[in-house]
C-alpha positions in Angstrom: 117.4 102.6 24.4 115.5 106.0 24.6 112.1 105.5 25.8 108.7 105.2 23.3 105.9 107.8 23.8 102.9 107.1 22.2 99.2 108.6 22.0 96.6 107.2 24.4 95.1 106.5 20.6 98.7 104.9 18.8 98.7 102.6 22.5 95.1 101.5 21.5 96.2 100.7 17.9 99.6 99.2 19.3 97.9 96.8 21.7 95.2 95.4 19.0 97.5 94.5 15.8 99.8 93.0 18.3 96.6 91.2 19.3 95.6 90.4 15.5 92.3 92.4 16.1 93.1 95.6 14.1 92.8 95.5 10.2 92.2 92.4 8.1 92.9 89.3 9.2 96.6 88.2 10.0 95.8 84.6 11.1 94.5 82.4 8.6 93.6 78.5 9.1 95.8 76.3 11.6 98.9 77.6 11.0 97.4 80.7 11.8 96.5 79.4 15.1 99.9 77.9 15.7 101.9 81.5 15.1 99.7 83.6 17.2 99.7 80.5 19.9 103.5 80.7 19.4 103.9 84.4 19.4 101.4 84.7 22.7 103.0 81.9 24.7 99.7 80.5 25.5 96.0 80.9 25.3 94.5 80.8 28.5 91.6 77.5 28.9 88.4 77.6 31.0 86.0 74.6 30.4 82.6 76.8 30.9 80.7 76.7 27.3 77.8 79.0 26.9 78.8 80.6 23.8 82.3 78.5 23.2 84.9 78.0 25.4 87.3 80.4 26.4 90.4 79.6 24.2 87.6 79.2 21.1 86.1 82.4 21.4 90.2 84.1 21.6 90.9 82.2 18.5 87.5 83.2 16.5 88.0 86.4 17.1 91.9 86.6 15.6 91.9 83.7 12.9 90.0 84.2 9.5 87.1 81.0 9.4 88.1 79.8 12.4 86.3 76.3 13.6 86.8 74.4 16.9 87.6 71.5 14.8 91.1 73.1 14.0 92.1 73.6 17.4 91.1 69.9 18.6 93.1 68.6 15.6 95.7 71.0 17.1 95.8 69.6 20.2 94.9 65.5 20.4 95.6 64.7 16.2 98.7 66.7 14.7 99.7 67.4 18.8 101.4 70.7 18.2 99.6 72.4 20.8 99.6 71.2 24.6 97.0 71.2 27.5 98.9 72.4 30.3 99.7 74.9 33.0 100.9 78.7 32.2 98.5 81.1 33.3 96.4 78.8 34.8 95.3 75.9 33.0 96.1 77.0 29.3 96.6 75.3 26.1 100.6 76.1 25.2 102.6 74.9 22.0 104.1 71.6 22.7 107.8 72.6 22.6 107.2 75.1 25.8 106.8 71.9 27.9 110.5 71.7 28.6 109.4 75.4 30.3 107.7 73.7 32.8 109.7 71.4 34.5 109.6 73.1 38.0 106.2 72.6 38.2 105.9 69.2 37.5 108.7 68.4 39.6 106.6 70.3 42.8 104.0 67.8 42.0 106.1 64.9 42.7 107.6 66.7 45.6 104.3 67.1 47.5 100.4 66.6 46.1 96.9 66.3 48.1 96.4 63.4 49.8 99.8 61.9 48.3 99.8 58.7 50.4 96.3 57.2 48.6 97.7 58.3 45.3 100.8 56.7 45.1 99.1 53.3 46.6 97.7 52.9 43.5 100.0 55.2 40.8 101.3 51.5 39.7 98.1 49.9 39.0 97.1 53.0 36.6 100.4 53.8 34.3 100.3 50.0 33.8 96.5 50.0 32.4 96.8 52.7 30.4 100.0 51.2 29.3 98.2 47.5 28.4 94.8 49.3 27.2 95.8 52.8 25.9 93.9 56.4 26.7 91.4 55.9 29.7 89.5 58.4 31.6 88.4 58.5 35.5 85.6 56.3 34.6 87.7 53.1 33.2 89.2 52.9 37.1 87.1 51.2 39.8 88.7 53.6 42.1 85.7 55.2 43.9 87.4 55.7 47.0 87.0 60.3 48.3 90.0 61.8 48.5 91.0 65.7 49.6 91.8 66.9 46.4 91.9 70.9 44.6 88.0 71.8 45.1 86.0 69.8 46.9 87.0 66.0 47.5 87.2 63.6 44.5 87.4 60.2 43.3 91.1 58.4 44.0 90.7 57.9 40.3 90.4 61.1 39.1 93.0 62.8 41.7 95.4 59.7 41.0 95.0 61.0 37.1 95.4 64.6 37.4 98.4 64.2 39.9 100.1 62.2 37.4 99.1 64.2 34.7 100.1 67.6 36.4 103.5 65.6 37.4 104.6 64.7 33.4 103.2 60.7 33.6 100.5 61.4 31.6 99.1 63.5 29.1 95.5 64.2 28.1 95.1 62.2 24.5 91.8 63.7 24.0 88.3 64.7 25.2 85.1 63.8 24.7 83.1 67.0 26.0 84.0 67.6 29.1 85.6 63.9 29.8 89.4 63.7 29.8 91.0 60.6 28.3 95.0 60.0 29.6 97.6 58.3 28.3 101.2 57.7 28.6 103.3 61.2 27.6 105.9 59.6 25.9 102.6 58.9 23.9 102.0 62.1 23.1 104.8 64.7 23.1 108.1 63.9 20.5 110.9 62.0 22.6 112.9 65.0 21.4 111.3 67.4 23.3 110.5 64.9 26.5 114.3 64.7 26.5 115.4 68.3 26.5 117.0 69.5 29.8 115.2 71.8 31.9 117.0 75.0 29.7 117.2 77.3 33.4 119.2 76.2 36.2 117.8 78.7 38.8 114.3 80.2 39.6 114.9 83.7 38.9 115.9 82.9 34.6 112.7 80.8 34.6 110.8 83.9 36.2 112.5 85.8 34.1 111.5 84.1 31.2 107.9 83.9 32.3 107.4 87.9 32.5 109.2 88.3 29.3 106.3 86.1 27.8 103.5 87.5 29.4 104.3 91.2 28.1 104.5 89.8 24.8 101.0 87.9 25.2 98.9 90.9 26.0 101.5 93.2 23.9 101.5 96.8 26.7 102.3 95.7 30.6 103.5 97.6 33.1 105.3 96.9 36.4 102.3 96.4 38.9 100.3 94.1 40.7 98.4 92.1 37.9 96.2 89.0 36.9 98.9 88.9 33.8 101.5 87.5 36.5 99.1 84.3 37.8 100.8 81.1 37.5 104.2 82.5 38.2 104.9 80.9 41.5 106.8 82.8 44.1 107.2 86.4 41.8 107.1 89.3 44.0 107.1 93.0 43.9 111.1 93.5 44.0 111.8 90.3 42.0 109.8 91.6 39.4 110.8 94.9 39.4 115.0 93.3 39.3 113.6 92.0 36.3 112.1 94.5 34.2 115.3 96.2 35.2 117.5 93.9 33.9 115.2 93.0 30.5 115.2 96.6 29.7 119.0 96.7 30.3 119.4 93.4 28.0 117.3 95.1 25.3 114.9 92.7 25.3 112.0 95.3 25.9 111.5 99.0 25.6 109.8 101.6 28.1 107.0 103.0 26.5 105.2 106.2 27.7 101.6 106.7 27.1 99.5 110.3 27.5 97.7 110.9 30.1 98.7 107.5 32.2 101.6 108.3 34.9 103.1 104.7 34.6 105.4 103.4 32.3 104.3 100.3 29.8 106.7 97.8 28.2 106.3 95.5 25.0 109.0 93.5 23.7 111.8 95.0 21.5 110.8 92.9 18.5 107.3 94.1 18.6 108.8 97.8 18.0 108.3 97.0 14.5 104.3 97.7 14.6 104.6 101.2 16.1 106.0 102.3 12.2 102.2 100.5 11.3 100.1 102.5 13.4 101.9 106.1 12.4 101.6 105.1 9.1 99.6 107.1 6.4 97.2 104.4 6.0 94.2 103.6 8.5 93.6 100.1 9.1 90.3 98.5 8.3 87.6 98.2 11.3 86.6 95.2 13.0 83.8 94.3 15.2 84.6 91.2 17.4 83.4 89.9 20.7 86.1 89.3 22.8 86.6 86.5 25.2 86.0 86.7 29.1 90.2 85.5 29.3 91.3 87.2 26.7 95.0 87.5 26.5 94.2 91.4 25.8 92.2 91.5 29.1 94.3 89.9 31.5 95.5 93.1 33.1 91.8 94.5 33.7 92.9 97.9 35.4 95.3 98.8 32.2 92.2 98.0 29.9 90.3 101.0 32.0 92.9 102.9 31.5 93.8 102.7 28.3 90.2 102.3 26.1 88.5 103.7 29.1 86.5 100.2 29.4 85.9 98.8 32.8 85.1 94.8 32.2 84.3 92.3 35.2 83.6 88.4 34.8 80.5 88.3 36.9 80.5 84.5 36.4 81.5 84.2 40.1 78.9 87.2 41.3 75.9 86.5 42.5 72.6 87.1 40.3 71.5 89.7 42.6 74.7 91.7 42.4 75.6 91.3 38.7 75.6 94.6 36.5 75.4 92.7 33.0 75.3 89.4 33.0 76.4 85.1 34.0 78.6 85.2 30.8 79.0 88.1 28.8 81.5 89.1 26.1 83.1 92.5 25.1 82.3 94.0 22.0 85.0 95.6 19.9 84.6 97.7 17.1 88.1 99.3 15.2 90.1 100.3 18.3 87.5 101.2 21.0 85.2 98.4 23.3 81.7 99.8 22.6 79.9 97.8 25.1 78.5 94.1 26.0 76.9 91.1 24.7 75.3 88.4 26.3 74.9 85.2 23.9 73.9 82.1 24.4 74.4 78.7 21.8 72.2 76.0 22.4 73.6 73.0 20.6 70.4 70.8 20.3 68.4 73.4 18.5 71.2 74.8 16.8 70.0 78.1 17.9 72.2 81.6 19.2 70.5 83.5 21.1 71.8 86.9 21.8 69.9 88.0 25.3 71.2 91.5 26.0 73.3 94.2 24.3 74.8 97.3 26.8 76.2 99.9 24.8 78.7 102.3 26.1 77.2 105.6 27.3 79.4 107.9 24.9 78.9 105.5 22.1 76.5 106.4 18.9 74.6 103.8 17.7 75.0 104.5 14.1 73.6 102.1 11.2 77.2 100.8 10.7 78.0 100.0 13.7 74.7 98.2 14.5 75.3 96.4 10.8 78.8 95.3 11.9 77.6 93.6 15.3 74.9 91.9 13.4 77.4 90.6 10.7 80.0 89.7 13.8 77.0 87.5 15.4 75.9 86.1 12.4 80.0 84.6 12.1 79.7 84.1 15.8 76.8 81.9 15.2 78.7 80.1 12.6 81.3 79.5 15.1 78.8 78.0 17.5 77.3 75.9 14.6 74.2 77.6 15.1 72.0 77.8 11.8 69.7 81.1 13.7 70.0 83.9 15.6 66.9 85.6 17.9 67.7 88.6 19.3 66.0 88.8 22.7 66.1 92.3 22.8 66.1 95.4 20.7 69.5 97.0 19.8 68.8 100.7 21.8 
């Protein structure tokens, strides 16, 4: 197949209705959330809540009257959706467990401090077995162990091993407490029993780039944070395998003005360029988009392509940090405008949006400031909040 060029501006369009953030809203209610989960391969999770967590904030900004409530149902009541490793810890639809096989079976192979834990992997399958979904609390295990971070309780590695391994399953949460039980308990026997469907490394890798260029839509063949989680993918193995997907006509070459490499997206996703050289402009959106965004995985092609540069400075220290401890992106139709700190404190049902960095070639107009206060005003829905105070004046 011929290669695709596009306009820096059709790439732009191209990447957000892939994304669900162009036009009205694609996603509606939880099957909403399923189809994009499914379509994306996973959403990635981070358990930091300032404003909602990370997979909460990707979801309300793609799925029409979207409330946390839907994706916890999601996950621990209907159990279509999964806690598990992709990129990262992520939150994956159940049937891609039998994708994941090679990493559970590392975990049984070798773990931290693997001698303690399986002294007393016994004693814990069999009480959650006799008294159903426990957390690191219910085990009078208090014993330090070397575990991912820091050292840990033997209860709480012993968990998490078995849980990373395929033992267990997280049943539910209560905040930020994980409650295990039994996977067989949690995920269909039908799926449990399905084969590992690659024999060798390579078709799993394989499959793993194929799904990461459809979850953010336009990648190219470089160094990126899109690839994390794919153990043991290097620089020629990756290239082997855009090669060979492009030869399989699984995804196309796509050329972009004014950026020298070449992109990809997935064949079937062809069908959206006809949409954005269409006759008919699609409806602007402002959202705030999430820190680990599927859209912002690959940081450097964001620069490039929207002329945005975006950094986390969770990690940076006060003294160093441009914006701000957790700040979103603000999108508006198909450009990033700026920044937005905001803040939801749950007690006083309060959001309070601290600080607001515009773009320097963007023009605050009255529209535009209207559509960021009608996006906080859902956001603060979102976050159950009942009032907004803006600590600072839009400028």
């Amino acid at each position: 197949m011929s290669e695709i060029h596009l306009t820096q501006n059709e790439a732009r369009r191209f990447m957000l209705l892939k994304q669900g953030l162009l036009g009205d809203y694609k996603y509606t209610g939880k099957n909403g959330i399923l189809e994009f989960v499914r379509q994306a391969g996973c959403i990635q999770f981070d358990p930091i809540d300032v404003c909602g967590k990370n997979a909460e904030i990707v979801l309300q900004s793609r799925i029409s009257d979207f409330t946390k409530t839907m994706l916890y149902e999601l996950l621990y009541v209907d159990r279509k959706l999964l806690d598990y490793f992709d990129k990262n810890l992520a939150i994956i639809p159940v049937e891609n467990w039998v994708y994941f096989e090679r990493e559970r079976e590392q975990h049984r192979t070798w773990e931290r401090s693997q001698d303690e834990i399986k002294k007393v992997r016994d004693k814990v399958i069999a009480a959650i077995a006799e008294r159903g979904p426990l957390c690191s609390a219910d085990f009078d295990l208090s014993q330090k162990v070397d575990w991912y971070w820091s050292s840990t309780k033997l209860s709480r590695a012993a968990l998490e091993h078995l849980y990373f391994s395929g033992e267990l399953a997280i049943h539910h949460k209560s905040g930020s407490i994980k409650y295990y039980d039994l996977i067989e308990n949690c995920i269909p026997k039908e799926i449990l029993n399905q084969p590992d469907p690659y024999f060798c490394d390579y078709d799993y890798k394989k499959w793993c780039v194929l799904q990461r260029i459809g979850a953010v839509g336009l990648l190219w063949n470089r160094a990126s944070a899109a690839w994390l989680g794919i153990q043991g993918l290097k620089a020629k193995e990756r290239t082997n395998i855009f090669s060979e997907l492009l030869s399989e006509n699984r995804i196309s070459a796509v050329r972009v003005e004014n950026i020298s490499h070449v992109l990809y997206c997935r064949i079937e996703d062809m069908k959206l360029i006809e949409i954005i050289r269409g006759k008919h402009s699609q409806k602007q959106r402002c959202e705030f988009i999430a820190p680990l965004d599927n859209m912002m995985w690959d940081r450097k092609l964001i620069q490039v392509l929207f002329g945005f540069e975006y950094k986390w400075e969770i990690y940076t220290p006060v003294e160093d940090r441009k914006y701000g401890y957790y700040v979103l992106s603000v999108l508006y139709g198909d450009n990033f405008v700026g920044r937005i700190e905001v803040v939801a404190d749950k007690k006083v049902k309060i959001l309070t949006v601290k600080n607001i960095w515009f773009e320097k070639s963007v023009k605050q107009t009255k529209k535009l400031l209207a559509e960021i206060e009608k996006c906080a005003k859902r956001f603060a829905r979102f976050n159950d909040c009942e009032s907004i105070i803006w600590k600072e004046n839009l400028q």
